[in-house]
N, C-alpha and C positions, 0 to 999 in steps of 0.2 A: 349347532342350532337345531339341526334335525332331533337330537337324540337327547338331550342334555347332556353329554358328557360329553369327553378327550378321545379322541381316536386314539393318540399315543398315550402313555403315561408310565413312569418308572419309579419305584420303589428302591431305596429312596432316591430321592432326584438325584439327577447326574444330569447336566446338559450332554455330555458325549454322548451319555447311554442313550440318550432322550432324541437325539439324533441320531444315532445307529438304527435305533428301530426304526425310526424314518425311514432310514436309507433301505432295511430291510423288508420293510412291509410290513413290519410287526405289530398291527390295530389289535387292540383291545375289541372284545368279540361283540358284533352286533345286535341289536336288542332284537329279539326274537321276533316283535310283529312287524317289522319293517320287511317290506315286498320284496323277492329278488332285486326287482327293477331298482328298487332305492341303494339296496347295497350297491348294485353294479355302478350307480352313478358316485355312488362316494368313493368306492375304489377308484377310477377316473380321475375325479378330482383330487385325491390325495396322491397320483402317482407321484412320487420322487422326481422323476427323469423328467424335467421340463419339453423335452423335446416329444414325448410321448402322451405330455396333457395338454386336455382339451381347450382352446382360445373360448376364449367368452361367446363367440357365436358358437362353436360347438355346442356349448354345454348347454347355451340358452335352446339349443336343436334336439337335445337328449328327449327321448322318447319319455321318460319319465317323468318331465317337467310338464309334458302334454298328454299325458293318459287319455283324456278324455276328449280328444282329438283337437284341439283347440290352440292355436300357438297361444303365448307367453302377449299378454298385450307386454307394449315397452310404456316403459313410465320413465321417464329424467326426471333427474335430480338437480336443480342447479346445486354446483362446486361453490359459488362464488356466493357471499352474502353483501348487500349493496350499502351504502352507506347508508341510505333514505330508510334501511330494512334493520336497523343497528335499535335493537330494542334499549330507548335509552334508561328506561328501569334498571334493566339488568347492569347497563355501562356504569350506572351511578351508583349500584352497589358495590361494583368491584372497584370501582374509585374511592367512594368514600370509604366502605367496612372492610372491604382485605387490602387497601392500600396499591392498588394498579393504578399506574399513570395512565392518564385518561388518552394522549395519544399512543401510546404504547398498547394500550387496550381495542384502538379504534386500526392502527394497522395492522396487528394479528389477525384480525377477525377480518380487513378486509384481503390481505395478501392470502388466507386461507393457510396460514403456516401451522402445522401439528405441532401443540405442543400442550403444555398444561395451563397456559394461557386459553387460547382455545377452547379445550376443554370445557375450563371451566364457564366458561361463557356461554358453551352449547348446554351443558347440562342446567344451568341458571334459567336460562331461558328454556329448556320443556321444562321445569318446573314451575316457572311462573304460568307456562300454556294452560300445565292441567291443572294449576290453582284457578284459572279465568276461568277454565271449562267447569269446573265444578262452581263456583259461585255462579256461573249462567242457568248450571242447569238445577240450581237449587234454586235461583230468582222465577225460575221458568216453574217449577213445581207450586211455589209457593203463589204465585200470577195463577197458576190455574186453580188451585184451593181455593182462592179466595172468591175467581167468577164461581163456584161453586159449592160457593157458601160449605164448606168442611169443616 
């Protein structure tokens, strides 16, 4: 995510291959304007050796994440989406147009189980988010044209 690309990558694929370089530290070289500081943190976190990388408050402590001396505010996320929060647009597309059983649909999404059920529920819904947000902010432009005689 830092860099656009794969740390690892092998030509042509081979999962073994594709893990050996894991195991060897074999990265694909780093793009050139990236700080020492950022490298050293990606190295870190891609160590192989679990026992030698860093736990999530390590890493959230990495001097890199806080350059500018400032810790990391923490933000949560809730895991869980609640029933009362089951956007039922979304529910009643994947019911009626791709054929999900509507409770089959309603306890994936609240048991939070990964899978392509899920998925596709999460991605359905931000689509419909930034379809709302653009019709708001097309209502909200056109609301102000109009006190503004345009």
């Amino acid at each position: 995510m830092l860099t656009g690309t794969l740390p690892f990558t092998v030509e042509p694929f081979s999962l073994r291959a594709l893990y050996q370089k894991m195991i060897d530290k074999e990265m694909n070289p780093y793009p050139t304007q990236l700080s020492t500081a950022a490298v050293n943190f990606l190295k870190i976190l891609l160590e192989p050796d679990p026992t030698k990388r860093p736990n999530i408050q390590q890493a959230l402590a990495n001097r890199w994440l806080s350059e500018n001396g400032k810790a990391l505010n923490n933000v949560t996320y809730p895991n869980r989406i609640h029933l009362q929060d089951i956007s039922q647009s979304v529910l009643l597309y994947m019911t009626e147009k791709l054929g999900y059983k509507n409770s089959d649909v309603i306890n994936t999404i609240l048991s939070n189980r990964a899978c392509h059920m899920l998925a596709i529920y999460v991605l359905l819904n931000k689509k419909l988010e930034r379809f709302t947000a653009g019709i708001k902010k097309t209502e909200a432009s056109d609301n102000m044209c109009s006190n503004q005689l345009c």
